[in-house]
N, C-alpha and C positions, 0 to 999 in steps of 0.2 A: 549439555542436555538440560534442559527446563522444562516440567509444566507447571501449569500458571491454577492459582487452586481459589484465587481470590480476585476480587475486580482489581482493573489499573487504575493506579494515578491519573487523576486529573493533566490531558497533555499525551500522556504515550501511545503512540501507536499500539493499536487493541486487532486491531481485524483487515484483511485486506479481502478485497470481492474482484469478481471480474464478469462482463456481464459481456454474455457471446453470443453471434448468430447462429452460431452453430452447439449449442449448449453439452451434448451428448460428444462432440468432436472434443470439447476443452477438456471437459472430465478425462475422456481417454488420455487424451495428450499427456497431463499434468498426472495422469495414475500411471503410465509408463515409463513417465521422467521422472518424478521423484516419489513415486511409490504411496503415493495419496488412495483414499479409497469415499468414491462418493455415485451418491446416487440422484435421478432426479426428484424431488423434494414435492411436498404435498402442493395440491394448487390453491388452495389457501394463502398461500405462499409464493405462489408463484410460480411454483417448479426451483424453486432456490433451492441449491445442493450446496449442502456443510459437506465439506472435504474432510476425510479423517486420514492421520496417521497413527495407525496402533492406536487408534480407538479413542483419537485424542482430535477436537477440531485445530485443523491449521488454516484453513481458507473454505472461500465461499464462490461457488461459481453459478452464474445465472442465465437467465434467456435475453438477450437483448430483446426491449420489449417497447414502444412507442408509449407516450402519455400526453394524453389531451391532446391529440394531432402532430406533434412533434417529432422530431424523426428517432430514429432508435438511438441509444446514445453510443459514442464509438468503443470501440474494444481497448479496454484498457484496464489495467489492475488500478482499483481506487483504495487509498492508504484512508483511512477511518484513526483517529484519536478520541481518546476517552474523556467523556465530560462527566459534569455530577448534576447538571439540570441541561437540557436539550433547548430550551425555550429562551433563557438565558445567553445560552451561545447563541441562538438564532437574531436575537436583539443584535451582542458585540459584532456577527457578520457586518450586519450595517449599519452600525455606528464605525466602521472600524475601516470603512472601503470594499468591502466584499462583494459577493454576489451569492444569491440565495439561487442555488439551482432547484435543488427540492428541498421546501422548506419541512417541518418538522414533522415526520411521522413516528406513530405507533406498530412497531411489527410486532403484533399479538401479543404474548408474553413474555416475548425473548428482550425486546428492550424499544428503545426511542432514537430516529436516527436524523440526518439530516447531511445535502451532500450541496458541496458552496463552491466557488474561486474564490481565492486570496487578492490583493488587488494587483497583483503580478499576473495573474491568471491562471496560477497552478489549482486544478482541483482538488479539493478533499472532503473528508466523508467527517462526521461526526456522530459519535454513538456513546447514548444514555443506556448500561444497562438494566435490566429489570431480572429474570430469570436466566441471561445470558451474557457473559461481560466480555467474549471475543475467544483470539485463541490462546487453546490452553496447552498447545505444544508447540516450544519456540525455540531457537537458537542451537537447533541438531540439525542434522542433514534431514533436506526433504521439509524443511518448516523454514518460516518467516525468520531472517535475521537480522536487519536493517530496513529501515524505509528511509530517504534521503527527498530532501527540497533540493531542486535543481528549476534556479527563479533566473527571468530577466532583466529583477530588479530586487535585488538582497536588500537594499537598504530601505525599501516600500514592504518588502516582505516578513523580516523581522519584527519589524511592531505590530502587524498586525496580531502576527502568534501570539506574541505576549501578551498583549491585551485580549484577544480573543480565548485564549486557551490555557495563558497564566502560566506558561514556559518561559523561560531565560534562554538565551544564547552566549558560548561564548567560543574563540579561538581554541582547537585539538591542538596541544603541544607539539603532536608528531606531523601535523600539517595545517600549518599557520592560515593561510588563505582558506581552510574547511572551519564551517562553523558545528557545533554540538549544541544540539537543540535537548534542554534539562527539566523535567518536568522532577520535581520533588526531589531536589537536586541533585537526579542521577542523568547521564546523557542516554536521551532514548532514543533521537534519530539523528542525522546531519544535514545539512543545508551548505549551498555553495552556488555563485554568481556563474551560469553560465558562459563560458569563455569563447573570445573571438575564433578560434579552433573548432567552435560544433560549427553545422549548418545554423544556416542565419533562418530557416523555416523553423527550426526546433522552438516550441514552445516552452514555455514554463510547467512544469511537472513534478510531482513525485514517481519516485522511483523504488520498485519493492525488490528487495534482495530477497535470494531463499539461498540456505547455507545446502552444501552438498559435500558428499566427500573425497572428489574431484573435480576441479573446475574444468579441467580440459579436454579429459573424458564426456563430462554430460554437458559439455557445448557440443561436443561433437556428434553425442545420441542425441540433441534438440536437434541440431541442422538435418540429421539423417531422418528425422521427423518431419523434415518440412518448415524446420524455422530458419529466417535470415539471423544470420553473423551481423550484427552492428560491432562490434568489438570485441577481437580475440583475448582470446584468456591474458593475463598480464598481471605482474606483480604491482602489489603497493602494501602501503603501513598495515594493513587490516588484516590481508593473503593475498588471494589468487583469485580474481574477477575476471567475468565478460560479461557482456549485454546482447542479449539476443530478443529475435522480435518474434512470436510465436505463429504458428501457421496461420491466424486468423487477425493477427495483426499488431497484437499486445505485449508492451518491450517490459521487458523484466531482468533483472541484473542473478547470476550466479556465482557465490563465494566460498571459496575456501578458505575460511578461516584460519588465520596464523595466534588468535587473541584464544 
């Protein structure tokens, strides 16, 4: 159990969003499977909903919405890391190989964000906060406990973090080919070369884990939800994982922690 009382470090995963066409359908979903509680959110805003558990934000869920003609962006949970100037990272994007998807905004008073690919083509968010520095209930059941790089190309992907975001990587003892992404020299997420064994379609991505206190159980209440089975629950060094793809089309990993 953790909540978070103070901004993060420079580097660590701070917040994770999801932005859906069906925005009223994710909230349910995600408040019957891990007991979240959220509403739809001012329009000021968007209609953006801060997910709470116990009264604590763990995630953010949105309307898929088009910009400047564009098409609406696809469903998917976007991993965000914490920076200390937004403006600065928007430069190291591309100096660095990147791609500025949306380059730096202001959301009110809550903080400064900005959402890029790596030169691998994985996307991720970045967030300056102001009055709001992400979630503040982590690493219990039903909250954020892992976000992982899962790249086509580790070795273009690495340098970019570090210089863009001033993390280190280096080998997990307990799984040598996994790398541990260190921001202020704790490891906050992992990263790993995706292997001949996925589909050759899969892109480059992050991947957001939420801790629960069953894996095999609440894969089973997602699928009876309506979500696809990508990969049954299954042990490794960490606990008890699966990947599942949520009714509207967004893969997210669930862990039972053994740590």
């Amino acid at each position: 159990m953790a909540e978070i009382n103070e901004r993060y470090t420079q580097g660590t995963p701070c917040w994770v969003d999801l932005m859906a066409s069906d925005q009223q359908a994710a909230i349910d979903f995600y408040e019957d499977l891990l007991g979240w509680h959220g509403e739809v959110g001012p329009p000021e805003f968007g209609g953006y909903a801060i997910c709470e558990l116990r009264d604590r934000a763990v995630a953010g869920i949105g309307p898929a919405m088009s910009m400047d003609g564009a098409p609406p962006p696809p469903t998917v949970w976007t991993t965000y890391l914490a920076v200390d100037d937004i403006e600065r990272t928007a430069a190291k994007v591309e100096q660095n190989g990147g791609t500025l998807f949306m380059p730096p905004m202001q959301v009110g008073d809550k903080g400064k964000m900005l959402v890029c690919a790596d030169p691998s083509g994985a996307v991720v968010g970045a967030w300056e906060p102001l009055t709001f520095f992400g979630a503040t209930r982590v690493n219990e059941p039903g909250t954020l406990v892992w976000n992982e790089l899962n790249t086509r190309d580790l070795a273009k992907a690495v340098p970019f973090y570090e210089a863009v975001f001033g993390v280190k990587f280096e080998s997990m003892p307990e799984m040598p080919s996994y790398q541990g992404m260190l921001a202020g020299g704790r490891v906050c997420a992992g990263a790993q070369q995706i292997g001949p064994d996925m589909p050759a379609e899969m892109p480059s991505h992050w991947l957001t884990y939420f801790a629960v206190d069953d894996a095999d159980s609440t894969t089973a209440a997602a699928v009876h939800a309506g979500s696809t089975l990508l990969q049954p629950a299954f042990d490794m060094p960490a606990g008890r994982m699966s990947v599942v793809m949520d009714p509207q089309g967004a893969v997210f990993a669930l862990l039972k922690s053994s740590m």
